[in-house]
LODREN-814316 format. One record per residue (C-alpha): y, x, z; residue number from 1. Coordinates in nm, 4 decimals, decimal comma. Each point is the difference from the previous one (the first is absolute). Last residue first. Layout:
y/x/z/pos
Y/X/Z/NUM
...
***
This chain:
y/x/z/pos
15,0145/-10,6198/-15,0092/371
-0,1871/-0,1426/-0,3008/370
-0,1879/0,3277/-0,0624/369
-0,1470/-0,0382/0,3407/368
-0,1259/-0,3677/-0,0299/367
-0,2020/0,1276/-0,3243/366
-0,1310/0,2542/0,2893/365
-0,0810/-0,2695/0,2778/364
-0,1832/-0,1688/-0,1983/363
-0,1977/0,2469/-0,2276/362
-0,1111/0,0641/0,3695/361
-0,2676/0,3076/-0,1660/360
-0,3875/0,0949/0,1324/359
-0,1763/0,2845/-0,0219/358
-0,3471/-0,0905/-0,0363/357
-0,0790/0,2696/-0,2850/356
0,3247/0,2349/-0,0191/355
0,3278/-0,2031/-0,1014/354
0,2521/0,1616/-0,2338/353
0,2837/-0,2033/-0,0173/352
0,2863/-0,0032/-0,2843/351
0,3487/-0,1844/0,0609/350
0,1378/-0,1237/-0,3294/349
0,2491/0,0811/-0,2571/348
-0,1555/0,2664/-0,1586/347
0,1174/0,3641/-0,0092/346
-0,2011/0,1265/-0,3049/345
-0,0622/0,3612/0,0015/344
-0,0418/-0,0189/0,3993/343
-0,2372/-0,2884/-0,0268/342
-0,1514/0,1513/-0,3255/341
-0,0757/0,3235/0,2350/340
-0,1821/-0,1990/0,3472/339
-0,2076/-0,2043/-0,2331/338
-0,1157/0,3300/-0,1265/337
-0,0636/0,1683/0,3240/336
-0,1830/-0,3695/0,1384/335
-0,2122/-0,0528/-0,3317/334
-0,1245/0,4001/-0,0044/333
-0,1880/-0,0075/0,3466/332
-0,3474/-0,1643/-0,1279/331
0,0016/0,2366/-0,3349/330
0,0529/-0,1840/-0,3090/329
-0,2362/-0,1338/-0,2768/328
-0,0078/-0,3500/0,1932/327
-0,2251/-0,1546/0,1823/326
-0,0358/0,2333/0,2983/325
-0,0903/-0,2904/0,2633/324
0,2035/-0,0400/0,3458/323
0,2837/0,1899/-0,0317/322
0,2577/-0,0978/-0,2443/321
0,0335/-0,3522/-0,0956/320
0,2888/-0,1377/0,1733/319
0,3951/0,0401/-0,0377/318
0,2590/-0,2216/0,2238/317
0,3092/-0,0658/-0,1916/316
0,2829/-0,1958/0,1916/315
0,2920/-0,2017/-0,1425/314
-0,2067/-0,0986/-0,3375/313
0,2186/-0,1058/-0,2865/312
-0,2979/-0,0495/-0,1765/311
0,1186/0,1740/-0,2915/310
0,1198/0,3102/0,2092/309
-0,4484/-0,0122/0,1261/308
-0,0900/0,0503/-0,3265/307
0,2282/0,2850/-0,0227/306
-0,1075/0,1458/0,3301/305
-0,3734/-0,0882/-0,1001/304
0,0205/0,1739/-0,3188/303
0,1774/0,3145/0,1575/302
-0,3175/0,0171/0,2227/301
-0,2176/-0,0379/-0,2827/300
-0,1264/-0,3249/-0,0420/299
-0,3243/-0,1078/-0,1009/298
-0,1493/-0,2053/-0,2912/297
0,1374/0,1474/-0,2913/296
-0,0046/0,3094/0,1399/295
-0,3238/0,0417/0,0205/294
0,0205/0,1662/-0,3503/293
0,0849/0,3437/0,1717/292
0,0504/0,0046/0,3607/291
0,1437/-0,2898/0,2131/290
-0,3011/-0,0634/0,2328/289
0,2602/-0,0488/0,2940/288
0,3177/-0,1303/0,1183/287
-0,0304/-0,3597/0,0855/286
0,2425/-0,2234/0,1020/285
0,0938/-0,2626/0,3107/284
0,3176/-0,1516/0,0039/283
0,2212/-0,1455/0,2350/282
0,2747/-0,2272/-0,0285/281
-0,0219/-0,1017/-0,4024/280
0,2356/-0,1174/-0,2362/279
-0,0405/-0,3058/-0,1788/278
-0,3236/-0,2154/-0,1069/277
0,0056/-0,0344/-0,3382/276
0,2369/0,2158/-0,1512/275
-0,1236/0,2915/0,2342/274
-0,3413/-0,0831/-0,1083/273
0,1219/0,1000/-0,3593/272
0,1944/0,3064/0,1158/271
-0,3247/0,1150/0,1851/270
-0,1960/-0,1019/-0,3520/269
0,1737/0,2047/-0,1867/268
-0,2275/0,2476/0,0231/267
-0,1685/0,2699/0,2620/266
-0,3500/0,0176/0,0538/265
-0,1387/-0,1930/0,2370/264
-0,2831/0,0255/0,3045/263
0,1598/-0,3177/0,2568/262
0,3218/-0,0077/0,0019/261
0,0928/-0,1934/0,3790/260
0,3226/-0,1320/0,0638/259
0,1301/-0,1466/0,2932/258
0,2556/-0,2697/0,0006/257
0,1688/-0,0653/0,2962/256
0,2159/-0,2796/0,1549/255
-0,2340/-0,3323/-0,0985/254
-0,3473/0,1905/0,0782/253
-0,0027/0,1041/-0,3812/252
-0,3371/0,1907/-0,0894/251
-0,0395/0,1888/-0,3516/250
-0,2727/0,0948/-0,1243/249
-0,1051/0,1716/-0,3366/248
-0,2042/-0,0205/-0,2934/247
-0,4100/0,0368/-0,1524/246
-0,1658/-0,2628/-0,1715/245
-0,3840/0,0138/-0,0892/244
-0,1477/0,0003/-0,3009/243
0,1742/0,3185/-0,0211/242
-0,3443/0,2724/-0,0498/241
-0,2337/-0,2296/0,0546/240
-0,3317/0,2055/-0,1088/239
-0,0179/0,2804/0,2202/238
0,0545/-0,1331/0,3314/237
0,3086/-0,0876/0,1835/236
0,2527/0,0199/-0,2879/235
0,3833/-0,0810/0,0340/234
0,3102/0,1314/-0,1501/233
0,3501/0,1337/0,0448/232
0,3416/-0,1351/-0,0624/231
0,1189/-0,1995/0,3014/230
0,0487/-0,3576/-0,0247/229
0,0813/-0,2111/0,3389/228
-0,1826/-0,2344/0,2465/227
0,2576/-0,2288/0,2297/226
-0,0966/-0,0575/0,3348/225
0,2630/-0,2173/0,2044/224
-0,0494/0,0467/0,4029/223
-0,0151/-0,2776/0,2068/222
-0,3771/-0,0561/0,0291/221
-0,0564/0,1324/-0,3198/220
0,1589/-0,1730/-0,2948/219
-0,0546/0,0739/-0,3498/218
0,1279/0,1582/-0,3011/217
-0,0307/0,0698/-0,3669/216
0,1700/0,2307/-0,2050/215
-0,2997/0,2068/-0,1309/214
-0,3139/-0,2202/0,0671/213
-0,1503/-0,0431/0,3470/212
-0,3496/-0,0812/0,1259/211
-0,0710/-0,1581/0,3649/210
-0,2653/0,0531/0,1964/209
-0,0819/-0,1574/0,3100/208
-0,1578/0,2197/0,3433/207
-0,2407/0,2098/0,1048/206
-0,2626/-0,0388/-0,2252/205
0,0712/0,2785/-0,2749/204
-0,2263/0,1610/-0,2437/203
0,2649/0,0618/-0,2578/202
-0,0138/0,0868/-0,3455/201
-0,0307/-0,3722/-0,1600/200
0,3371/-0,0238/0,1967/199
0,2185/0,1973/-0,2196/198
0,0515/-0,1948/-0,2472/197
0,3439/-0,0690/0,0392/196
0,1594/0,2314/0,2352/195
-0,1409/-0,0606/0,3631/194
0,1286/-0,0992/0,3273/193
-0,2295/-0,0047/0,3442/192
0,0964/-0,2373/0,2442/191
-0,1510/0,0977/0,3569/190
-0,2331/-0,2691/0,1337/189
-0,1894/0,2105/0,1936/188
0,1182/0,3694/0,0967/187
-0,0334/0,2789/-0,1920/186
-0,3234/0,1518/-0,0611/185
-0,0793/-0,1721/-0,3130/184
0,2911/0,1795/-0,2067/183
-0,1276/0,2958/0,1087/182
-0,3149/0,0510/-0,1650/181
0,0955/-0,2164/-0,3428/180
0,2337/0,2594/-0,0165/179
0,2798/-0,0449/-0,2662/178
0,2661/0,2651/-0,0629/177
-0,1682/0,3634/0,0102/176
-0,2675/-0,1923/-0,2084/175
0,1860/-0,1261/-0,2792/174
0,0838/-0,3170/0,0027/173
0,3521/-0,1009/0,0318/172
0,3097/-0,0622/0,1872/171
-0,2489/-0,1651/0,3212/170
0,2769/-0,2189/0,2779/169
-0,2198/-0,0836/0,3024/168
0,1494/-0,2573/0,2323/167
0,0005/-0,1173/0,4014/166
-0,0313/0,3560/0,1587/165
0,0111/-0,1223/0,4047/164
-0,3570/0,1653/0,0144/163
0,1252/0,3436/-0,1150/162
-0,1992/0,2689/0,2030/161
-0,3479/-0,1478/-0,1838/160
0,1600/0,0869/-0,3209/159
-0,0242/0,3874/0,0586/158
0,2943/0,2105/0,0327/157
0,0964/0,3922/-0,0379/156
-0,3248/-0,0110/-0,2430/155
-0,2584/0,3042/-0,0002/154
0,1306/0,3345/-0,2183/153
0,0019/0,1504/-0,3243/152
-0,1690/-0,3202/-0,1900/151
-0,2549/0,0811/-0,2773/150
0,0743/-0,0884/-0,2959/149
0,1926/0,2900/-0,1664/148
-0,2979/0,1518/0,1696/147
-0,1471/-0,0624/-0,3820/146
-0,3668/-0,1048/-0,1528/145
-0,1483/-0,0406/0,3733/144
0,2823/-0,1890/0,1059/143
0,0312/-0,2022/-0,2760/142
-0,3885/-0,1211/0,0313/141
0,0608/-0,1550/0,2989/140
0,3041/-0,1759/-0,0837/139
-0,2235/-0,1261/-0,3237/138
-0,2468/-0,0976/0,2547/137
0,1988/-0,2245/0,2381/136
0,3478/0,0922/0,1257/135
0,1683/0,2937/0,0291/134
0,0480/0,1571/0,3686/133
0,1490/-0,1774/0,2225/132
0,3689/-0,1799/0,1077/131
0,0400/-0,0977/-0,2909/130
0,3314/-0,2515/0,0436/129
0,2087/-0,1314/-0,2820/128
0,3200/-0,1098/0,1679/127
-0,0395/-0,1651/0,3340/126
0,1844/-0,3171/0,1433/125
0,1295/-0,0990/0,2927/124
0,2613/-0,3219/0,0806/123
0,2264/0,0153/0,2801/122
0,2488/-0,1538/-0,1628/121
0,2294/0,3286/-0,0182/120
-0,3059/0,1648/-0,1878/119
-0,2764/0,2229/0,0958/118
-0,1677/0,2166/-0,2709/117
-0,2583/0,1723/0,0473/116
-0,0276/0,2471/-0,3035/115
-0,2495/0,0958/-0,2269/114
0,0013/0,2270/-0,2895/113
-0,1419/0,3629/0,0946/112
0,0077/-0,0492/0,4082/111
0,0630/-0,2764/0,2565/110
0,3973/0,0400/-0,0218/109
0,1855/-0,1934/0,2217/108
0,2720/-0,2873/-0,0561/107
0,1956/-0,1633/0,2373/106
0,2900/-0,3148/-0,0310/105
-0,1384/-0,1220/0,3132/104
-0,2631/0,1266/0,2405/103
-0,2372/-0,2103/0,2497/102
-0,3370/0,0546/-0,1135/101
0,0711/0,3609/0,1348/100
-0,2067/0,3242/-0,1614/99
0,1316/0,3443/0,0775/98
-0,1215/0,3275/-0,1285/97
0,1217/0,2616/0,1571/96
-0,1001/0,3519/-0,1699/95
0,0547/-0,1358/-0,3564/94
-0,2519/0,1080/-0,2151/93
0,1433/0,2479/-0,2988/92
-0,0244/0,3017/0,1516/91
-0,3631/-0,1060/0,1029/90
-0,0868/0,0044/-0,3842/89
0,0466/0,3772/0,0001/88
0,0609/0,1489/-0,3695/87
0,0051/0,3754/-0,0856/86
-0,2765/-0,0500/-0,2297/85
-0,0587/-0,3784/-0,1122/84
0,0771/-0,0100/-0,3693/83
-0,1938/0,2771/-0,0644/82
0,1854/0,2402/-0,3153/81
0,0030/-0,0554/-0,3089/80
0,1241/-0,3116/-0,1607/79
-0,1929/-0,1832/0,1982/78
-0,3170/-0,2257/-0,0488/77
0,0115/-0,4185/-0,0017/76
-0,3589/-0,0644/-0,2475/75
-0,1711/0,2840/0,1837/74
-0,2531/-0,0037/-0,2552/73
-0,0326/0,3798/-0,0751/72
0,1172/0,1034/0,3249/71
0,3339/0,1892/-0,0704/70
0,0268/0,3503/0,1051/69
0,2309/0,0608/0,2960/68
0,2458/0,2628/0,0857/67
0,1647/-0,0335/0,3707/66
0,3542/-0,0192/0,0166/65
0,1274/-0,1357/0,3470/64
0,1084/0,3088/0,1601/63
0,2371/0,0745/-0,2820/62
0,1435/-0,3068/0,0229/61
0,0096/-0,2650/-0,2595/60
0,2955/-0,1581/-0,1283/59
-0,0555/0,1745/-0,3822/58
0,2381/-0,1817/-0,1981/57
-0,1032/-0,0775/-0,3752/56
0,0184/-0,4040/0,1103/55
0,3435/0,0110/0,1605/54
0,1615/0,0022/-0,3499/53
-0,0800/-0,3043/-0,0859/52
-0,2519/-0,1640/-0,2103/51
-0,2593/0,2852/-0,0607/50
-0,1349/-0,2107/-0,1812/49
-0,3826/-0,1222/-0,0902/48
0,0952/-0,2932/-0,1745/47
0,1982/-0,2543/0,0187/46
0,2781/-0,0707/0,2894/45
0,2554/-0,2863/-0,0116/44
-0,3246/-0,2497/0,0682/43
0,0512/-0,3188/-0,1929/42
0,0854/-0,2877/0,1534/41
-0,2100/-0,3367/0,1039/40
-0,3374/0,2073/0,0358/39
-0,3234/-0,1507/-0,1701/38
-0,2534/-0,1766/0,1206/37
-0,3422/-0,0122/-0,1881/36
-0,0266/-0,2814/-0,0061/35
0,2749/-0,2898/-0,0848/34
0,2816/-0,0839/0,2175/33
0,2998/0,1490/-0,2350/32
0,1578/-0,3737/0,0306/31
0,1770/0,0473/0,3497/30
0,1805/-0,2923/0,0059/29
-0,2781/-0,2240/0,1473/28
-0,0313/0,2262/0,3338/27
-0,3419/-0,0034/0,1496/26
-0,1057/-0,0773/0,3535/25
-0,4026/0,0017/0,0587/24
-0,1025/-0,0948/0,3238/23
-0,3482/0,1213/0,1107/22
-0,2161/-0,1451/0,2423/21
-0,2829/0,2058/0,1679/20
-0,3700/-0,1481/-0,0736/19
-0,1420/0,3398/-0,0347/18
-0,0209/-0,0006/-0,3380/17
0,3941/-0,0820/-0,0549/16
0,1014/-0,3976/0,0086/15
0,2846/-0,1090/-0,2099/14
0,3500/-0,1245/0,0157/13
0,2298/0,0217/-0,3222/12
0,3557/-0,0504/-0,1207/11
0,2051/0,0078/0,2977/10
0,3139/0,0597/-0,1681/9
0,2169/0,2303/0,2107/8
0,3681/0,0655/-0,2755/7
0,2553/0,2715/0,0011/6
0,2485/-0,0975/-0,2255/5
0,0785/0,0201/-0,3751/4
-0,2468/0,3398/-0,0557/3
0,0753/0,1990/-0,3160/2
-0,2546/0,1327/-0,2075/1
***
């Protein structure tokens, strides 16, 4: 499919449950619209791999092996050894954590997959925040199956520290994406943005709604919000598996673009956004969960450098690691091998590894590289 222009066609306006209003934005030249959704590209990895030769490494240190047996129904287990030993979620917590309504051209990392982002307009959004456990029963019942599910340590950041947030940006459903529990404690009135779809899974009466389609966009305060593809998939319950779509973000504050991937796998989809779009300033990119047949819809490390070379991203900031073990890999492997393919690959942009509510002036460093 190719894409003629980027296009917002208001399409749809409707009234959730709990009387919330919901606009609906879909984009008339995407013609693959019918259920279940399906990825735009196909994924360049099938099957259960190894895909690269950084897969039959051993990055573990001798310390940090502890042999497990899998629970019988743990449906995220290891490979072999616990996933956790050896690892210390306060490394990862930034020791001065620093909120300011007032910063420009700022991002921080909240944890897992969300990020505060505050632009050169003074506009502030969040990526995907779940900032508790699981939600509802289903969450509930993950943790006791798996403690894949269960978070290793309490939130840097809590919604009720980031009144001057204006905008919620979800990727996706799953439950380490969309929290019905934290979306409602940030502040009232506070935009929340959906993928198509995705609003007969929220419980949300904080603010509108609106629902994207891939290569549609929309205007926040002064900020431009366009929603993405990614390649990955959607299911909040059982039954729905991709009745609901799933993509990317991407906010342009009229000197910046920041990226955010959402869960993908890696396709040609980067080169395809690319295309659309242009380069990108920053980007933000997971690097977990990449074991096996999940690779599909995750990135390796190498996966995200490459997707990120497609982007023409100038700075690469990872996420994922940390917060929930949802992945087949041990908690401290993500960092060590994201640390190797940099070195094997030499990419053209500036890497930064934030701990939870570290914060980064992608401002002031883009300004750097121009000096």
């Amino acid at each position: 499919m190719k894409h003629k222009t980027l296009l917002t066609i208001m399409t749809l306006t409707i009234l959730t449950g709990c009387g919330t209003q919901v606009t609906r934005l879909e984009n008339p030249d995407r013609k693959e619209t019918n259920k279940p959704y399906q990825n735009l590209f196909p994924s360049h990895f099938v099957g259960n791999g190894p895909h690269h030769v950084n897969d039959d490494l051993d990055l573990l240190k001798p310390h940090e092996k502890k042999v497990i047996k899998h629970a019988l129904f743990d449906p995220v287990p290891s490979h072999k050894y616990s996933k956790t030993f050896g690892f210390n979620y306060s490394d990862l917590v930034y020791s001065d954590i620093h909120l300011d309504a007032n910063k420009r051209g700022e991002l921080t990392w909240l944890g897992h997959a969300s990020f505060l982002i505050q632009q050169m307009n003074s506009d502030a959004l969040v990526t995907d925040p779940v900032f508790n456990e699981f939600d509802g029963f289903l969450g509930w019942l993950g943790q006791q199956v798996s403690p894949s599910f269960v978070r290793q340590g309490e939130a840097v950041v809590k919604a009720s520290q980031l009144p001057f947030v204006s905008g919620v940006l979800i990727s996706h459903n799953h439950f380490d994406h969309l929290s019905n529990t934290t979306l409602n404690q940030f502040h009232q009135n506070t935009h929340l943005y959906l993928p198509l779809d995705n609003s007969e899974d929220v419980d949300y009466s904080s603010g509108p709604i609106t629902e994207m389609d891939w290569y549609t966009q929309t205007q926040h305060n002064q900020t431009s919000v366009h929603f993405l593809p990614s390649n990955h998939n959607s299911a909040r319950g059982v039954l729905d598996a991709n009745e609901s779509l799933w993509g990317s973000w991407m906010l342009d504050d009229g000197q910046y673009k920041v990226y955010f991937a959402g869960d993908t796998g890696y396709s040609d989809v980067f080169k395809d956004i690319r295309k659309q779009v242009g380069a990108m300033d920053v980007c933000l990119m997971p690097i977990i969960a990449y074991h096996e047949g999940k690779r599909s819809v995750h990135m390796s490390p190498e996966d995200a450098i490459k997707a990120a070379e497609d982007l023409g991203c100038k700075i690469f900031v990872p996420w994922g690691y940390g917060t929930w073990t949802l992945g087949c890999e041990h908690a401290n492997e993500p960092l060590r091998r994201l640390e190797l393919a940099i070195g094997q690959t030499q990419p053209n942009f500036i890497v930064s590894k934030l701990k939870m509510g570290e914060s980064l002036n992608y401002h002031h460093l883009l300004q750097s590289l121009k000096g």
